[in-house]
C-alpha positions in Angstrom: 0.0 0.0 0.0 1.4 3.5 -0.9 0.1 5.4 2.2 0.3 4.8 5.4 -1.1 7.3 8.1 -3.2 6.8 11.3 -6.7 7.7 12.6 -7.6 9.1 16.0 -8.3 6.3 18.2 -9.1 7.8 21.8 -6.2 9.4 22.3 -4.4 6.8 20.0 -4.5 6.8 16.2 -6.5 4.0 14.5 -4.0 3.6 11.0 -6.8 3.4 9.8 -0.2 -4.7 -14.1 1.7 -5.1 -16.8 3.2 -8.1 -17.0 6.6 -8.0 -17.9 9.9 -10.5 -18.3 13.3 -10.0 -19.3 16.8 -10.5 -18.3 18.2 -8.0 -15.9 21.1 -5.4 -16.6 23.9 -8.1 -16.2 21.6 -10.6 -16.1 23.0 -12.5 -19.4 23.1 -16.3 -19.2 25.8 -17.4 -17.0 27.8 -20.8 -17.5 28.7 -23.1 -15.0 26.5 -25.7 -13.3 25.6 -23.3 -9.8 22.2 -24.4 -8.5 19.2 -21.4 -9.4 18.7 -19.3 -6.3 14.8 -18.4 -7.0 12.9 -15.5 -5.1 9.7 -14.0 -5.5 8.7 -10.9 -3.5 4.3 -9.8 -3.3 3.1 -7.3 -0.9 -0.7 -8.8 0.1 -2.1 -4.9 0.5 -4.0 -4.4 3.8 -7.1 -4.1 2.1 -7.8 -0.6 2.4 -6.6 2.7 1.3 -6.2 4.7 4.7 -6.0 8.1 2.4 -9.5 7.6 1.8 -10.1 7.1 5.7 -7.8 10.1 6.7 -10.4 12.6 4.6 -12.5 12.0 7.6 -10.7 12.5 10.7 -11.3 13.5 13.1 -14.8 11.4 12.9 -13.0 8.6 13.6 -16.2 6.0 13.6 -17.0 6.6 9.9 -13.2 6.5 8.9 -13.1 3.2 10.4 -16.2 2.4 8.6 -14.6 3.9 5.6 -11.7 1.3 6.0 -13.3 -1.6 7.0 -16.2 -1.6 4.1 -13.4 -1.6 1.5 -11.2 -4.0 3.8 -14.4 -6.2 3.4 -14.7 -5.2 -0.8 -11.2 -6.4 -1.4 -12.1 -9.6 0.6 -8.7 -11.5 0.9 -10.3 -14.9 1.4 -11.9 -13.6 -2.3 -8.5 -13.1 -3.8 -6.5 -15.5 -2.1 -6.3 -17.9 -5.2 -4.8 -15.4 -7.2 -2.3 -14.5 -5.2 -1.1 -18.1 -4.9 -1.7 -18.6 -8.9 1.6 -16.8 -9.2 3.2 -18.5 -6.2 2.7 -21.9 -7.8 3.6 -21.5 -11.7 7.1 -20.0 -10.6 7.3 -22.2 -6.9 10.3 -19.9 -6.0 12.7 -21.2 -3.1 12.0 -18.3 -1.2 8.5 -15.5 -0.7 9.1 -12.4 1.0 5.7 -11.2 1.9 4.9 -7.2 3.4 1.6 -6.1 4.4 0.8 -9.9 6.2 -2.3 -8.1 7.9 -4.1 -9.9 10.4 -7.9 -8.0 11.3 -9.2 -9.0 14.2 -12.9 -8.2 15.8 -14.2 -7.9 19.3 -17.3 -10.8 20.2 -19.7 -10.3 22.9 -18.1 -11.0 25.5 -15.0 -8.7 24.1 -12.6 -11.3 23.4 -10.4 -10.9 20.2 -11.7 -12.9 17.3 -9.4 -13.3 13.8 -11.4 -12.4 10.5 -8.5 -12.8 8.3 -5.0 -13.7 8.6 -3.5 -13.1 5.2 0.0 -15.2 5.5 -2.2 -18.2 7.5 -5.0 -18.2 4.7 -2.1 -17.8 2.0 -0.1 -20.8 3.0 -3.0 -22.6 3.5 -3.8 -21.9 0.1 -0.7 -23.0 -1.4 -0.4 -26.5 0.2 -3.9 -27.0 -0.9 -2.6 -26.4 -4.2 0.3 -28.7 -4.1 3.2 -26.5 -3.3 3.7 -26.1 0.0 5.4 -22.9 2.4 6.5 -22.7 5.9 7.1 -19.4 7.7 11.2 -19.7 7.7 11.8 -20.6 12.2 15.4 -21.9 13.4 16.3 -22.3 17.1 12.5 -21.1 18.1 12.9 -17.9 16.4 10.4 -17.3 13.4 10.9 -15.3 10.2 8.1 -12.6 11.3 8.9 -8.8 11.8 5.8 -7.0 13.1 4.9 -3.9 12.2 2.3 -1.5 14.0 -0.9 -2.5 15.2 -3.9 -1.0 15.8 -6.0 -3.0 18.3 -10.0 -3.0 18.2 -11.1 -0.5 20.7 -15.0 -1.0 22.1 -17.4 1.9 21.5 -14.8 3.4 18.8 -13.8 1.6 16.0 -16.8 0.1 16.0 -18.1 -1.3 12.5 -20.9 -2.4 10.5 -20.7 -5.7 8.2 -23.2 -8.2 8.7 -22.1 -10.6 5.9 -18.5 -10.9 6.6 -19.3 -10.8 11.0 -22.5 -12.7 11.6 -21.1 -16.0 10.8 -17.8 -15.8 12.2 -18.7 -13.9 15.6 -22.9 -14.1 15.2 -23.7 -10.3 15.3 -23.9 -7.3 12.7 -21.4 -5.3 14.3 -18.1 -5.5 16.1 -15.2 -3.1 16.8 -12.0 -4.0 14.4 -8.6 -3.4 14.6 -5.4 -4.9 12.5 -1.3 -5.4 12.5 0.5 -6.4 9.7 4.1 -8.1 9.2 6.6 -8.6 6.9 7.5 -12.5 6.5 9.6 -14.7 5.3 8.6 -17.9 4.1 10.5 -20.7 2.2 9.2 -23.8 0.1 8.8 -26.5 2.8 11.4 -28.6 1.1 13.9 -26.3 2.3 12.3 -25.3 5.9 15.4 -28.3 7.5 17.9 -26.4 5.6 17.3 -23.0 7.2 19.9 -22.4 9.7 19.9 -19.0 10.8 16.4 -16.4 11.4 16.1 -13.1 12.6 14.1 -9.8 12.6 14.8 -5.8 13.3 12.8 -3.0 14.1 14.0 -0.5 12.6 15.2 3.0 14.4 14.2 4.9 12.2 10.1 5.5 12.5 7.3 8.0 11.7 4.9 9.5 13.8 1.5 9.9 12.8 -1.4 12.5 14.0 1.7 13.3 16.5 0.2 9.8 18.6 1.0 7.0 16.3 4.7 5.9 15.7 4.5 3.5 12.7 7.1 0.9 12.8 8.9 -1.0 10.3 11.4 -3.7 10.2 12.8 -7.0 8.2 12.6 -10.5 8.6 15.5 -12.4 7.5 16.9 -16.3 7.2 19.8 -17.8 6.2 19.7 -20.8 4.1 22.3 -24.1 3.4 21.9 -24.7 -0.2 23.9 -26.8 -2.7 26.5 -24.2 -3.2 26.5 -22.8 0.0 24.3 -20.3 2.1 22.6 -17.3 0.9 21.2 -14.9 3.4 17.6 -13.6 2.1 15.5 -11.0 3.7 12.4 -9.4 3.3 11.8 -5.4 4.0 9.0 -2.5 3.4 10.3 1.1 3.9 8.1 3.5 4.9 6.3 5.6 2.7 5.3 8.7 4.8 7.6 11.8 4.1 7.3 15.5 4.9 8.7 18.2 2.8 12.1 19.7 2.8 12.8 16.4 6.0 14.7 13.6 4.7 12.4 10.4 4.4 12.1 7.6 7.2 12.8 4.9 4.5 16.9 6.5 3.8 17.0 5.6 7.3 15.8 2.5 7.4 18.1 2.0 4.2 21.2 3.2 5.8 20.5 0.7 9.0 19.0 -2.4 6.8 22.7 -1.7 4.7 24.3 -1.6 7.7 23.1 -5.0 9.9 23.8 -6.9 6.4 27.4 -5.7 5.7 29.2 -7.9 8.2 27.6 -11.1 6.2 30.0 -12.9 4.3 27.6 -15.1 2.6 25.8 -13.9 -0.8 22.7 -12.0 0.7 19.0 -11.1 -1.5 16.8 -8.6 -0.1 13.3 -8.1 -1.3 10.5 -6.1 -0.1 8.7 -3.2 -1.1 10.8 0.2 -0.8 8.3 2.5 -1.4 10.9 4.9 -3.5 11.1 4.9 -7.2 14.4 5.2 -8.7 13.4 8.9 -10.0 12.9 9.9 -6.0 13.5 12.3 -4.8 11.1 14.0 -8.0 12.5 17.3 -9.3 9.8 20.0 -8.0 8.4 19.8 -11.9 8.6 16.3 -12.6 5.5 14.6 -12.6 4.6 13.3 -9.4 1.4 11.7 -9.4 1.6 9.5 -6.8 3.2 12.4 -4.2 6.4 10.7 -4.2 9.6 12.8 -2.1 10.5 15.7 -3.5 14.0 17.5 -3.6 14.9 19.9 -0.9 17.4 21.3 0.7 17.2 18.9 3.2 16.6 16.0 0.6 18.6 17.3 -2.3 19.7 13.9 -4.1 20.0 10.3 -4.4 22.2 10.0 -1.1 18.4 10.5 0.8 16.7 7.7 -1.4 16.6 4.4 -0.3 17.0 2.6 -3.8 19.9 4.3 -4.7 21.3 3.9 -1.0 21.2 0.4 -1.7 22.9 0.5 -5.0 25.1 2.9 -3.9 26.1 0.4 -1.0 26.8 -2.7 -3.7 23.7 -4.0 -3.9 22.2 -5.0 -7.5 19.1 -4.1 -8.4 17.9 -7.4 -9.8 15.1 -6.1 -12.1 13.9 -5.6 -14.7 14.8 -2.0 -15.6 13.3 -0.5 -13.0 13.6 3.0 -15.1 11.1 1.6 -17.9 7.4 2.5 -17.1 6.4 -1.2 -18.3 7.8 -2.3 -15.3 6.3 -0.4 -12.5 4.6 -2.0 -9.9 2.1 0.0 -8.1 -0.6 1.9 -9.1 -4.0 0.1 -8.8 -7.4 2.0 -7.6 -8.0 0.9 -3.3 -10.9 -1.5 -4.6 -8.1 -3.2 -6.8 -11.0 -2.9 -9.6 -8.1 -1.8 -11.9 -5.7 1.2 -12.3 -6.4 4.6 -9.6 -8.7 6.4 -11.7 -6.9 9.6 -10.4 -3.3 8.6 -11.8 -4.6 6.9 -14.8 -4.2 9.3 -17.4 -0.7 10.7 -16.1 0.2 6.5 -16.0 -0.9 6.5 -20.2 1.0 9.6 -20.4 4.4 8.3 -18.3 4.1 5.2 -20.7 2.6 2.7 -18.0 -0.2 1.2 -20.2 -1.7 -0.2 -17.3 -2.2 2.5 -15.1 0.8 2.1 -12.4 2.8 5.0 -12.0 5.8 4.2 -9.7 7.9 1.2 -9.2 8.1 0.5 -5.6 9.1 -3.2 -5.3 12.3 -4.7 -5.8 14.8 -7.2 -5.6 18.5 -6.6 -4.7 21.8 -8.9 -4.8 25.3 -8.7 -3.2 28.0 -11.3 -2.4 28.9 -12.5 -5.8 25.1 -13.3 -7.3 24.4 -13.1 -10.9 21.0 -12.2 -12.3 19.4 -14.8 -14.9 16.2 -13.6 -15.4 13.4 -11.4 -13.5 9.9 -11.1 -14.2 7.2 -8.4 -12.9 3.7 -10.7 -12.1 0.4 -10.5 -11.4 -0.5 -7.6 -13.9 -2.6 -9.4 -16.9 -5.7 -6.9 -16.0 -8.8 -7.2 -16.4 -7.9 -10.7 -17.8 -5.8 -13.4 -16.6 -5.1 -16.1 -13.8 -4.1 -13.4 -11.3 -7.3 -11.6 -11.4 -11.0 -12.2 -9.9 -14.2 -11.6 -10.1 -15.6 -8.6 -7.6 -18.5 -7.4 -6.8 -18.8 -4.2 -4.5 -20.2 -1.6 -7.1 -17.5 0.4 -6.3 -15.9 -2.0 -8.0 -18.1 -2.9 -10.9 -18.0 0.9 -11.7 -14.2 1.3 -11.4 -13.7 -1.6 -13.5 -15.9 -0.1 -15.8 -14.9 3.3 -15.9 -11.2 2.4 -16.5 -12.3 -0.2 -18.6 -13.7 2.4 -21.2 -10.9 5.2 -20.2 -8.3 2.0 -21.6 -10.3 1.9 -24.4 -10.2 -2.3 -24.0 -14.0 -4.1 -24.3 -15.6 -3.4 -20.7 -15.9 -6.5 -18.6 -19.4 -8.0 -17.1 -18.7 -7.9 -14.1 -15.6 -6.2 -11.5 -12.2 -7.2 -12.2 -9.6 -7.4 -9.1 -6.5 -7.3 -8.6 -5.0 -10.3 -6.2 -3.1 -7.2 -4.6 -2.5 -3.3 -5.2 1.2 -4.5 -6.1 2.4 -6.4 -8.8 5.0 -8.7 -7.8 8.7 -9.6 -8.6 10.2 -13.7 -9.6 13.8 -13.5 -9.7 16.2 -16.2 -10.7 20.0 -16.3 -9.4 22.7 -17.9 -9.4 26.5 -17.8 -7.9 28.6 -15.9 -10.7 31.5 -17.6 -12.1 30.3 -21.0 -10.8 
């Protein structure tokens, strides 16, 4: 998700695409017999858009209405099958999943009930389908890096959704609340061969509505392969930024550089960065998506988090993250298709789906070379990767972008599985 701010909560705040393939710059065939090293990175979205919610503070009941009636249009249990369509045509060695939200909801007797639990219902999913994934855990410690959470507060956050409450906790309405995660999760075939897990906070954080202090971290693993271990860790920056302040995620950059220089072992880091590789955006650039802007106290690359990492060794694994066709975020908040808002600037950029930034990524140090990389889950409004909705915010986005594409208007709402596209990257150890 691109934005992340809070809503008032009682005195705390309630936070309330084209597919594309192609080898990587220096990601020419390499010879040698080295075992692929195979990644694939998907943020799951929350299910909301929490700008929307923020245009109604300081009401803070109908912003968490406002929330929760699109958290219950972009139903993950709904969409769950598409994301794990990608998963299991590519079964990568290794997911690195942000935005693992769980929402929980208060019963009668105020006792904390899960709704949805997006990295439990997703590996579910994939082991029903055959390939299965195990949260990365070594020596009791599990590949899980929490991020904030917002808990269900009685009387407050109090929402209204008979369909998706009555027959998991028997009543119409409930106060709701969420945390998400970033996790790491590696094909159980592997899960005897991790050897090593971890996960960081990181220092670094923003505070929201001057209550909130919205955390991120990384989760991270260490794995014995064939040809030796490879450390892999999954991230997402923050996205929050105020003018003329350097952002939180060249921070979190500098530190997540930092912790991973002493390893001697090739390391991959995925995640979603929220920076784009033209950040921070000349004052006249186009900025559709409100991206950071030069300042004087942000005047170049050394406050962007992408080019932080490059700076620091790491390879961006691909594909050109500089040609629109390869963006990965942009979708409307219903995932009914592109943001009607950024659509036409998207055409104009030379995204003809409607994404306007590339936000996710892969990145590679320690001696790995880049075979191929692939941007998923962007064949819209047809494809494996896409279901049917229903909300008629939906049906109308769908439609309305539908016709703004100028592509035959479907029947009936077409979703997204996630409000990112995703990356697959395949590796191997250079020169072996």
């Amino acid at each position: 998700m691109k934005v992340f701010a809070g809503l008032v909560l009682a005195g705390v705040v309630l936070a309330a695409g084209c597919s594309s393939t192609g080898d990587a710059d220096g990601g020419a065939a390499v010879g040698g017999t080295s075992a692929q090293i195979t990644v694939m990175t998907r943020n799951l979205y929350l299910g909301a858009d929490v700008g929307v919610a923020l245009e109604l503070l300081p009401d803070v009941p109908a912003a968490a209405q406002a929330m929760w009636t699109q958290v219950a249009a972009t139903d993950f249990t709904s969409r769950v099958d598409e994301l794990a369509f990608d998963i299991v045509e590519r079964s990568p060695m290794v997911l690195g999943l942000q935005e693992a939200t769980v929402w929980e909801c208060l019963d009668s007797a105020g006792q904390s009930v899960t709704v949805f639990d997006f990295s439990t219902q997703l590996l579910n999913d994939l082991r029903r389908q055959g390939v299965p994934y195990v949260i990365a855990e070594h020596d009791g410690k599990t590949a899980l890096s929490p991020g904030y959470a917002i808990p269900a507060l009685a009387g407050l956050t109090v929402v209204s959704d008979p369909v998706t409450l009555q027959p998991i906790l028997g009543q119409d309405e409930a106060a709701c609340g969420f945390r998400i995660a970033d996790v790491l999760a590696v094909r159980e075939d592997l899960a005897d061969q991790v050897t090593a897990v971890g996960t960081t906070t990181f220092d670094a954080t923003t505070v929201v509505g001057g209550l909130l202090e919205v955390q991120r971290g990384y989760a991270w693993a260490d794995v014995a392969l064939a040809d030796g271990a490879v450390r892999f860790a999954t991230t997402h920056l923050e996205s929050l930024w105020t003018a003329d302040a350097e952002p939180a995620s060249a921070a979190q950059a500098r530190q997540l550089i930092s912790e991973l220089t002493p390893v001697s072992t090739p390391v991959v880091v995925m995640g979603d960065f929220n920076i784009d590789p033209r950040d921070p955006r000349p004052l006249n650039a186009p900025n559709p998506a409100g991206q950071p802007e030069v300042s004087p106290t942000c005047p170049d690359r050394s406050c962007s988090a992408y080019w932080l990492m490059v700076d620091a060794g790491f390879v961006d694994a691909g594909p050109d993250a500089t040609d629109p066709k390869n963006w990965t975020w942009g979708s409307d908040g219903s995932l009914a298709g592109p943001s009607l808002t950024r659509l036409d600037a998207a055409l104009e950029l030379g995204n003809p789906l409607g994404f306007t930034d590339r936000l996710d990524y892969v990145f590679v140090r320690g001696g790995l070379e880049v075979v191929s990389a692939e941007v998923v889950g962007g064949d819209w409004p047809d494809g494996p990767a896409v279901w049917d909705c229903d909300d008629p915010t939906q049906v109308e986005n769908t439609r309305r972008a539908a016709e703004r594409l100028g592509i035959a208007v479907p029947a009936s709402g077409r979703c997204f599985a996630t409000d990112h596209l995703g990356l697959a990257i395949t590796a191997v150890r250079r020169g072996a």
